[in-house]
C-alpha positions, 0 to 999 in steps of 0.5 A, spaced: 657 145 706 649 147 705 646 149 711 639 151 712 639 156 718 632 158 716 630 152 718 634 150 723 632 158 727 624 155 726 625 149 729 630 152 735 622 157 736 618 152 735 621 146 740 623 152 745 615 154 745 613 146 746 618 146 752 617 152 755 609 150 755 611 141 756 616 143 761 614 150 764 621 151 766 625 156 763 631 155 764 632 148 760 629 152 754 634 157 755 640 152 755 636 150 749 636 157 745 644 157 748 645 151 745 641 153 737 645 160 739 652 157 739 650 152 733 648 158 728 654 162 730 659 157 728 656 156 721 656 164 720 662 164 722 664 158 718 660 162 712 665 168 713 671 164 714 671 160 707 669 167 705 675 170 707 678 165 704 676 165 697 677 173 698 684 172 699 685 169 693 683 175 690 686 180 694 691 179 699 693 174 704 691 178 710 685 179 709 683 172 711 687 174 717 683 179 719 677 174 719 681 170 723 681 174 728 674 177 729 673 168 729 679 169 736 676 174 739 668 171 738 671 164 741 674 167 746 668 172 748 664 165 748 669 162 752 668 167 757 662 167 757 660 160 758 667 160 763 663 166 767 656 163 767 659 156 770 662 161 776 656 165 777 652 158 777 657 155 782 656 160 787 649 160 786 649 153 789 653 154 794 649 159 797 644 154 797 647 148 800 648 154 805 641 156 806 640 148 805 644 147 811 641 152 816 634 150 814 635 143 815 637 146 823 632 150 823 626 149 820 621 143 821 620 141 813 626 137 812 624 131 807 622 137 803 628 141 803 631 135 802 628 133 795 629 140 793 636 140 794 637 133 791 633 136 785 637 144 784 644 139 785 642 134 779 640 140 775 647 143 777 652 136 774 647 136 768 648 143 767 655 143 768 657 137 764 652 141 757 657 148 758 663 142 758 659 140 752 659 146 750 666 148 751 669 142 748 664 144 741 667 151 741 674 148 741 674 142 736 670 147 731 676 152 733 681 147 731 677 146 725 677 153 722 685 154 723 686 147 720 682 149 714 686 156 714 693 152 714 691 147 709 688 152 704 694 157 705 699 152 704 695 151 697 695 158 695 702 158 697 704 153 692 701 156 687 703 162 688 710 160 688 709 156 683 707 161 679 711 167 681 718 168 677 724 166 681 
């Protein structure tokens, strides 16, 4: 499997540069940048993984095991980042359905803070549904890393006991 991170990292600059002078927001250009940051790290370290596996056949077993996982422990960081980010955006909605409720009491800009709120909770489901789509990614390549991991020990296993005096 090729892959081009070169390429991809420029267009990933190139598109957030365009959005942020398009769209003049910026945190639809960091979802973006999350968005190419999560992608890029899967190939690395889809890159490692098939390293690992090829040195395994090397030198031992165990040091595909070793890179495993570093890939556990860099999967369940961004897990719990992304867990965290959803929880801190959560409240933060929160809190402005608090202010929004207060100021639909008190203030005489009703219709402007209605569109407002109306706008910060689109953002918010749109939001939440792109870190779900995230979450779903990093768990299918997950399932698809230690599938590999199975399929190629079951290989070396087999021509290791094939091979080995019994």
């Amino acid at each position: 499997m090729k892959i081009k991170t070169g390429k991809r990292v420029i267009l990933s600059i190139y598109l957030s540069i365009y959005l942020s002078i398009y769209m003049s927001n910026f945190k639809f250009v960091s979802m973006y940048a999350l968005k190419e940051f999560y992608s890029i790290l899967s190939s690395y370290l889809s890159i490692y993984f098939k390293l690992s596996i090829y040195l395994s056949m090397f030198s031992s077993i165990y040091l595909s095991f070793i890179y495993l996982s570093i890939y556990f422990y860099i999967f369940y960081l961004s897990f719990l980042l992304s867990i965290i980010y959803l929880i801190i955006h959560h409240l933060f909605c929160k809190i402005l359905s608090i202010l929004f409720n207060f100021s639909v009491k008190y203030s005489r800009f009703k219709l402007a803070y209605c569109f407002l709120f109306i706008y910060l909770s689109i953002y918010r489901v749109y939001l939440t549904s792109y870190f779900i789509y995230l979450l779903i990614y990093s768990f299918f390549v997950l399932g698809m890393h230690i599938y590999l991991l199975l399929k190629d020990l079951s290989i070396y296993l087999s021509i290791y006991l094939y091979k080995s005096p019994i």
